[in-house]
GUDRENDO-213946 format. One record per residue (C-alpha): residue in one letter; chain; y, z, x. Coordinates in steps of 0.05 Angstrom, whole numbers, padded with zeros to 5 digits. Each point is the difference from the previous one (the first is absolute). Layout:
GUDRENDO-213946
@code->a unit->A Y->Y Z->Z X->X
...
***
This chain:
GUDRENDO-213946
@code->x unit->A Y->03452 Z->-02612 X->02793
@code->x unit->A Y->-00011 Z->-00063 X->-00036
@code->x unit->A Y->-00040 Z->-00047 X->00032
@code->x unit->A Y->00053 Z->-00064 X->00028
@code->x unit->A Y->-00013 Z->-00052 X->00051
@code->x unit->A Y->00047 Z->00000 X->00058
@code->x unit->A Y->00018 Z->-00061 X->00044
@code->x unit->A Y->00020 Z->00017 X->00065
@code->x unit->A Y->00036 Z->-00061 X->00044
@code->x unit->A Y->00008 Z->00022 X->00071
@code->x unit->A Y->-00015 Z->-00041 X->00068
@code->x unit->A Y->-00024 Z->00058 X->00020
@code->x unit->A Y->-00074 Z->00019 X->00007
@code->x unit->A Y->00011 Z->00066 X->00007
@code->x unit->A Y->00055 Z->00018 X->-00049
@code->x unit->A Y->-00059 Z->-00043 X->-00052
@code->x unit->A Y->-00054 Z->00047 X->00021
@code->x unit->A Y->00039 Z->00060 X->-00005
@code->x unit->A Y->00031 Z->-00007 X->-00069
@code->x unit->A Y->-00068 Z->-00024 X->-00026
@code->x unit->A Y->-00029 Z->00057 X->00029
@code->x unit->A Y->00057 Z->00052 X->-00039
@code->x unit->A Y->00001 Z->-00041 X->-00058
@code->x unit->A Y->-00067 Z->00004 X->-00011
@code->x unit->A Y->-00021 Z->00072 X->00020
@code->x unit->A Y->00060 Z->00028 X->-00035
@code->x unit->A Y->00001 Z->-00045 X->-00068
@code->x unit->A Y->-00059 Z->-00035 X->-00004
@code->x unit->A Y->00038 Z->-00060 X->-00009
@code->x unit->A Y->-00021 Z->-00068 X->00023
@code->x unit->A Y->00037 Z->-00028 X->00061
@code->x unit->A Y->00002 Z->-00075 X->00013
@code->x unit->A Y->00032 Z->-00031 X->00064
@code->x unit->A Y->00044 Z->-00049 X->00032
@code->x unit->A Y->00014 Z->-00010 X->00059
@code->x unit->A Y->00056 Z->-00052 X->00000
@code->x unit->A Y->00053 Z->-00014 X->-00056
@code->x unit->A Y->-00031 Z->-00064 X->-00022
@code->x unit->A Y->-00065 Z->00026 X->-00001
@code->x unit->A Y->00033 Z->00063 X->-00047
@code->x unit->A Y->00029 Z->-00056 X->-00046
@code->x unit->A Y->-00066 Z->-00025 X->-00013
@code->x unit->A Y->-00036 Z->00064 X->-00010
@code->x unit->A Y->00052 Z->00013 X->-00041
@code->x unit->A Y->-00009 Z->-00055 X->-00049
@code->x unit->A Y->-00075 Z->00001 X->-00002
@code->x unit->A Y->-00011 Z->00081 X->-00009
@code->x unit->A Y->00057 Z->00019 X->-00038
@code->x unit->A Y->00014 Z->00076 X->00028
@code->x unit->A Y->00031 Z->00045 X->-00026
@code->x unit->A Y->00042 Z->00015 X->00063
@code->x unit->A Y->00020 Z->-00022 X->00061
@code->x unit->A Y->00015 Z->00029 X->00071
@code->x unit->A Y->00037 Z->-00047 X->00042
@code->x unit->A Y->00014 Z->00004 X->00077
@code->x unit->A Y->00072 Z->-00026 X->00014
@code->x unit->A Y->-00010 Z->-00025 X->00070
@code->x unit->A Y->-00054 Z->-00051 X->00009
@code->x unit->A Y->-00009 Z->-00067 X->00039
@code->x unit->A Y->00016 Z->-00062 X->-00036
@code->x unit->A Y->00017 Z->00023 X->-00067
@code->x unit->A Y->00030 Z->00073 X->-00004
@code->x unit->A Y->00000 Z->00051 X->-00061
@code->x unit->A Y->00063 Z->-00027 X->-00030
@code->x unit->A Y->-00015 Z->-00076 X->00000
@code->x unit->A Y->-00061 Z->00026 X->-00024
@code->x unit->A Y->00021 Z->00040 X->-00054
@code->x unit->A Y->00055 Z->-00054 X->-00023
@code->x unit->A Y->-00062 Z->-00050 X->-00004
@code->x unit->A Y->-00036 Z->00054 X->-00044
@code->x unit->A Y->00058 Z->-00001 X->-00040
@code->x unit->A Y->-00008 Z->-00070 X->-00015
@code->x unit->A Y->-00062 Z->-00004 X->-00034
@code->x unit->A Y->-00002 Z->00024 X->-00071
@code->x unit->A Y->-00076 Z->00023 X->00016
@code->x unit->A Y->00027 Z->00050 X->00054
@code->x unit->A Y->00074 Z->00015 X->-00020
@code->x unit->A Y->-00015 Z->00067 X->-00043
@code->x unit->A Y->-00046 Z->00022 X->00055
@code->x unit->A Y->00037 Z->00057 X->00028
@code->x unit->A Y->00007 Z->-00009 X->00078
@code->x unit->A Y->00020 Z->00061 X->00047
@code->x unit->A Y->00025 Z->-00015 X->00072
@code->x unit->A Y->-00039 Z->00034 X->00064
@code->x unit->A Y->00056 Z->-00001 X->00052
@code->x unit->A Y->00012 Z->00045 X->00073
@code->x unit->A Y->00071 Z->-00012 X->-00023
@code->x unit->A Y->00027 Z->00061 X->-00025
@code->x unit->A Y->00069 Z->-00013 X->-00004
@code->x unit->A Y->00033 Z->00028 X->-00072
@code->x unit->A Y->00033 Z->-00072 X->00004
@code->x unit->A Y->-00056 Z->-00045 X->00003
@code->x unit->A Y->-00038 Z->00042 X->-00049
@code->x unit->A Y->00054 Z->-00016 X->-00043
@code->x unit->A Y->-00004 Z->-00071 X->00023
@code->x unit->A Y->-00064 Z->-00003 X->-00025
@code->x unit->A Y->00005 Z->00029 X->-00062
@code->x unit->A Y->00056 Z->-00038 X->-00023
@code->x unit->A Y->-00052 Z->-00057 X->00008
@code->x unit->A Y->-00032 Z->00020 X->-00053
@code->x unit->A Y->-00067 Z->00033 X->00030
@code->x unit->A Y->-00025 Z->00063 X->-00032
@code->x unit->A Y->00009 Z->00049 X->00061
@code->x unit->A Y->-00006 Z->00007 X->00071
@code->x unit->A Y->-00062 Z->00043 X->00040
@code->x unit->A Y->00022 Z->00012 X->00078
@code->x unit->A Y->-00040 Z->-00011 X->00054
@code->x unit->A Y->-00035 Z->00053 X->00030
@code->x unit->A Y->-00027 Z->00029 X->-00073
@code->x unit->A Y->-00056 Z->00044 X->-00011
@code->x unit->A Y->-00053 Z->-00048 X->-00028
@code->x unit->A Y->-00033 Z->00056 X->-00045
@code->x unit->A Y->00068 Z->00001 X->-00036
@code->x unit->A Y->00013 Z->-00066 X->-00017
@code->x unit->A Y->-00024 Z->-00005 X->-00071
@code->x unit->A Y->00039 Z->00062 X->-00015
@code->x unit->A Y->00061 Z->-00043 X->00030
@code->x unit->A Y->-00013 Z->-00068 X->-00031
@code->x unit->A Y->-00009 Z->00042 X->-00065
@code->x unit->A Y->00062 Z->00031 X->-00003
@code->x unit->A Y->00040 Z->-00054 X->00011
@code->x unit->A Y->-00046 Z->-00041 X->-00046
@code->x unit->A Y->00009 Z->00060 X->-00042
@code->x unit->A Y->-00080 Z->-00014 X->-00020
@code->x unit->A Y->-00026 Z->00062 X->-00037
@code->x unit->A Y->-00067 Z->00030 X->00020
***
């Protein structure tokens, strides 16, 4: 696979070290992290990546809020943002995708698949 650079916003430690872990042992690709919505927004804006992986449920500012605030600022708009959620429900995936976010990963995932995952739905070619 192409080599992309991943932003992963989750409060979190855990879920962080995990996905880095997968990301990187499985793609090669470089993983940066943020561990509050805020702190995503301006990682975001300075690094530019090509992806991001966004926890729905955090203190203070939460996935959506987060991703509408992405969607704000024409630096951070085209990045393509894909919801980590334990919320499986076929209505709030919907929910979410009808907010414009490029797909939704449920919590528990294998961490070795995730760049196969975020591919697809990125629909990224190798």
């Amino acid at each position: 696979m192409t080599s992309r650079r991943i932003l992963i916003i989750d409060d979190e430690e855990t879920i962080q070290t995990v996905v880095q872990f997968g990301i990187k042992m499985a793609a090669g690709w470089e993983v940066l992290t943020a561990s509050s919505g805020e702190k995503g927004i301006q990682t975001a804006l300075a690094e530019k990546p090509d992806a991001i992986l966004l926890d729905v449920m955090m203190p203070e500012m939460d996935g959506i809020a987060t991703f509408k605030k992405l969607q704000t600022h024409p630096e951070t708009e085209h990045i393509p943002v894909i919801l980590l959620t334990a919320k499986a429900q076929a209505a709030e995936k919907r929910q979410f995708n009808d907010l414009g976010v490029s797909g939704v990963i449920t919590k528990p995932f294998n961490s070795l698949d995730l760049p196969e995952q975020i591919a697809k739905i990125l629909h990224w070619q190798g």
